[in-house]
N, C-alpha and C positions, 0 to 999 in steps of 0.2 A: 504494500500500500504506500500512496504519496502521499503528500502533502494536498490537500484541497486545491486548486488554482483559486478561487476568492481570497484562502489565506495567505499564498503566495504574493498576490499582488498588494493585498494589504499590511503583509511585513514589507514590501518593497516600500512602499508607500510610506511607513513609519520610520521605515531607514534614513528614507532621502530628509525627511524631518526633521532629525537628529544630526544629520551629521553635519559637520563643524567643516571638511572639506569635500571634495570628490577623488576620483583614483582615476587617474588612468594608465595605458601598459602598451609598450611600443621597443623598437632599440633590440631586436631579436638576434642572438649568436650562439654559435652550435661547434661545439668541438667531440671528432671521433679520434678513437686509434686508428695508427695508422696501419695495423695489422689487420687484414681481411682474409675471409674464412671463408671459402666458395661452398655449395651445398656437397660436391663429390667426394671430400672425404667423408663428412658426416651421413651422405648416403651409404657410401663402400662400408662404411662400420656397423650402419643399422642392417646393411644386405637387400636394401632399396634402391628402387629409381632415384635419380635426381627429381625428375618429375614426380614422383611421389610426394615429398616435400614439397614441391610448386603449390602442387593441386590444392594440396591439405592447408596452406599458411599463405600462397602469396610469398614467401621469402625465399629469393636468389643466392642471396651473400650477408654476410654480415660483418662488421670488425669486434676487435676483443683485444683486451690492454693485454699486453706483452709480460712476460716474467719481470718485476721489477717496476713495473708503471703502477701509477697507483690513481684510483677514485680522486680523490679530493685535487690533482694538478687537474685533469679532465674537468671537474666541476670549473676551476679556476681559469681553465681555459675557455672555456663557455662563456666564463662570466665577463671576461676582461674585454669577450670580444664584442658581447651585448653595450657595457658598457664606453666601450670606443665608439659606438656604432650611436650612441645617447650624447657623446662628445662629453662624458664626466669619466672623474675614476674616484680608487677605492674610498678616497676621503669624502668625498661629498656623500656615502652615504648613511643611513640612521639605521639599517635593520639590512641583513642577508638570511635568505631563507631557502635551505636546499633539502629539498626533497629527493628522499634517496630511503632503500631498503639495504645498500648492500656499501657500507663505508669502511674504510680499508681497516681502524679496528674499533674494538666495542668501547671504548673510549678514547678518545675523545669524541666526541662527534666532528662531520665534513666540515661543516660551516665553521667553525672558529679555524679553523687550518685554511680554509679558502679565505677570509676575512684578511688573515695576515699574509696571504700569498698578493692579495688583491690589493694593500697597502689600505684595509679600512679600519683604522685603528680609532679603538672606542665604540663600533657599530654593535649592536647586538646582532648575534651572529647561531642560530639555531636550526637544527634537527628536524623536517616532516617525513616520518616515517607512516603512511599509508600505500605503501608499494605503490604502484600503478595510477594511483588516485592521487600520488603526494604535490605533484605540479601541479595540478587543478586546485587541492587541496590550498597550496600556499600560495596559489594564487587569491585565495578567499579569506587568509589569515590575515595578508597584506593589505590587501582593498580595506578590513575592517582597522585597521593600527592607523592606516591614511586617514581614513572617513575621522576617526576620534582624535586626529591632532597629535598624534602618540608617534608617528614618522612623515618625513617627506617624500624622500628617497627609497625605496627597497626595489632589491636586487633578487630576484626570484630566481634559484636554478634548480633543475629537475636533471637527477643524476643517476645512473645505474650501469652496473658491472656484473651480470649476472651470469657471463657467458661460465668462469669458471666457478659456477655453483652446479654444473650440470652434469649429470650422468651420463658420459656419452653412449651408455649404450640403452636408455631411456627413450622409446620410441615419439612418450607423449614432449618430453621437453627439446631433445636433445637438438633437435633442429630450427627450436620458436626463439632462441634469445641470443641479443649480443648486445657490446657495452657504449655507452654514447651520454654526452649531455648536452644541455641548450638551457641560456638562460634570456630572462627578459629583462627590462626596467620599469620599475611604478611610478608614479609620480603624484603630485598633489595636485588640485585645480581646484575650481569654483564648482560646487554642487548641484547637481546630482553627481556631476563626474560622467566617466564613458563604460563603466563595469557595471551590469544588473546583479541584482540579487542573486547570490551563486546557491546552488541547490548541494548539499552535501548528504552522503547516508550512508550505514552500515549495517551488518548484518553475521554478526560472530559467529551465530549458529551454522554457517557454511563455512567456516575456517578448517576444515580438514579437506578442502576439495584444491585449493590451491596451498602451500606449507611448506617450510624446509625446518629442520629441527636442528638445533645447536647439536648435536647428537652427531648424526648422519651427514651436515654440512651441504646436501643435496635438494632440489626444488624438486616437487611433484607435483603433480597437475594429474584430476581427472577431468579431461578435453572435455567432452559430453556435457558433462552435467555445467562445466563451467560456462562454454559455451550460451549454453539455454539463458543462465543463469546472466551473463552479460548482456545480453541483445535486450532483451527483460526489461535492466538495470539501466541499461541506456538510452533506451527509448524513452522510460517513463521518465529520468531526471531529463532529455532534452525536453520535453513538453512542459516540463514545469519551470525551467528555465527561462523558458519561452514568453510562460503565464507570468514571469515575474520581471522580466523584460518588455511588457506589453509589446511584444512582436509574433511573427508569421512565419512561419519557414522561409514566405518568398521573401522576406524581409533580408536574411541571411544571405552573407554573399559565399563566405566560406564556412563548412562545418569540418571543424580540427579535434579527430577524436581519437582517444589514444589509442597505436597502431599494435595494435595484438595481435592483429589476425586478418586476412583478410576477408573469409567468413563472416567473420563480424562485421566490420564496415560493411556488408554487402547486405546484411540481415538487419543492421541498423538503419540503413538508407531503405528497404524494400518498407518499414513497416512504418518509415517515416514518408515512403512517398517522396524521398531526396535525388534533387537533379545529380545524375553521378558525376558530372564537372566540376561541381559543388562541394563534394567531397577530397578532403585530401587521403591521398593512396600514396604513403613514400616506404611502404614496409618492404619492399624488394630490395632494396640495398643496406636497410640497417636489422630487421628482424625487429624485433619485439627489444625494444630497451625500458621498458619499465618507464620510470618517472620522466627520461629523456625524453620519451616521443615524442609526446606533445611538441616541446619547444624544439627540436628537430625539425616535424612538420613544417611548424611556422617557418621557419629557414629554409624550409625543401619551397613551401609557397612563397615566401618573398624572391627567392633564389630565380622561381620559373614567371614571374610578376605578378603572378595571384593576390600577392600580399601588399597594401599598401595604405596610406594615411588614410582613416576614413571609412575602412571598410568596416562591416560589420562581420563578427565571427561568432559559433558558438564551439566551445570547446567542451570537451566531455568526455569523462574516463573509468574506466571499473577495473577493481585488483584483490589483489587477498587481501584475506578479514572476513568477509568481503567488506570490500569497501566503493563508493564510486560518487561522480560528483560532475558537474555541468554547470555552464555561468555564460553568460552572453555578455559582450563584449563590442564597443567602436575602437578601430586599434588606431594608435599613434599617441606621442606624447605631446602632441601641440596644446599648449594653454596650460602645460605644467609650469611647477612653483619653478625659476630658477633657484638653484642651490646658494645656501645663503653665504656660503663665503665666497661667493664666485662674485660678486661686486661691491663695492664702496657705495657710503652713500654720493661720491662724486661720480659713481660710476666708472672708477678706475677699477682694478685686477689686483688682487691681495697680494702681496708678494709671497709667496710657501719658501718655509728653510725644510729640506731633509734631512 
């Protein structure tokens, strides 16, 4: 079950009330390894077609960090490049929020290691662990810390490394994952802002259908049931998105949903009645990277011109836990706060010591 839409549109409604600013999200950069993993070994090992693979996921190739690469430069390289791309760096911002299931170890968390790779010193710097869902997710954390005055600036990246959690001889995973991240930039404006009410939800009682156990160290997936269970999941939070956005599907110029599978994109768009040019499909070159996708996507769409100031987007993701989440979206940072140390009141340039 959802959320009612009358409710939906009337927490939107009480949001835009309350809040002290608006959010908006633009400045998209994406960093892979550069090691790439064609499907023919990982066929020759299962004792399948390549096409096999094809059929089943939509995915070609993937990359995956090398012996010695680690999660959190990847995150940081995502982020450096969103934030060149925003024309700020690490100092201007208030908050970094990476979403990630898989951080190279159980403490510290990614974000304070990317914070100081990225030169943001003092930023609040934190953890969104809902697998799949976590860049949706902190995308929604963000929008609310902007809304209440609480930051200006956030640097949202969506990060995962899942290739080596996998069984390769694991027929349901062994083929769906590889490692990648992409981040964006937030920014403050004048209210309502350009991000609708994001639709967030869970569901623990299916946490044994997608899992990896500290134990075992391995991901497991039952396809099938997870499957059903996605298409479901995503269809009902895009429409309640929607309802909290007072928009249309024809409204929508792109829908950026996280690339699990191509199955899914394709059972998500039939039940939504979705133009398929409308849809972004970039899972052939990356596989399934968890919290990456997303902002991957959006790089794969700005990359081919899809992506650009103005447009309207709806993003939306489902993952273990279960977890999943959707939020409609005008992209670009135009009419965001410049960063406050960035001018004098004479409107010169602050001098920085390093």
């Amino acid at each position: 079950m959802g959320v009612p839409e009358a409710e939906v549109r009337e927490r939107a409604a009480l949001g835009s009330e309350r809040a002290v600013a608006g959010a908006t999200i633009g400045a998209v950069g994406m960093a892979v390894p550069e090691r790439v993993i064609e499907n023919a070994p990982i066929a020759e090992r299962l004792e399948v077609d390549e096409s096999w693979i094809v059929n089943r996921t939509g995915i070609e190739r993937r990359h995956a960090l090398a012996v010695g690469e680690r999660l959190s430069d990847l995150a940081a390289a995502a982020g450096r490049a969103a934030l060149e791309r925003a024309e700020l760096d690490g100092e201007d911002l208030d908050l970094i929020l990476v979403g990630t299931t898989s951080r190279d170890e159980i403490t510290p968390d990614a974000a304070p290691l990317v914070a100081a790779e990225l030169g943001a010193h003092g930023a609040a710097a934190i953890d969104i662990g809902s697998a799949c869902t976590a860049f949706v997710s902190a995308v929604a954390l963000a929008r609310g810390q902007i809304e209440t005055g609480c930051a200006e600036r956030v640097l949202v990246i969506g990060a995962d490394a899942l290739f080596g959690y996998l069984d390769p001889d694991d027929k349901r995973t062994a083929g769906l994952f590889g490692d990648g991240a992409g981040a964006v930039v937030m920014g403050a404006t004048e209210p309502p802002g350009r991000i609708g009410t994001p639709v967030l939800g869970a569901d623990g009682g299916q946490a044994d259908l997608v899992y990896a156990t500290r134990a075992e160290g391995k991901l497991r997936m039952e396809g099938g049931e997870t499957f059903k269970h996605a298409v479901q999941r995503l269809t009902a939070a895009s429409e309640q998105a929607l309802a909290g956005a007072a928009s249309e599907i024809d409204d929508i110029d792109l829908f950026v949903y996280h690339q699990a599978n191509r199955r899914i994109l394709r059972g998500v768009g039939e039940r939504l009645d979705l133009p398929a040019d409308r849809v972004v499909d970039c899972i052939a070159n990356y596989g399934n990277t968890s919290a990456g996708s997303i902002p991957i996507a959006l790089a794969e769409a700005e990359a081919d011109g899809r992506l650009v100031d103005g447009r309207r987007l709806l993003l939306g993701a489902f993952g273990a836990g279960f977890t999943w989440g959707a939020v409609v979206l005008d992209w670009g940072l135009d009419g965001a706060a410049e960063p406050a140390r960035s001018a004098k009141s004479d409107g010169s340039s602050p001098e920085r010591s390093d």
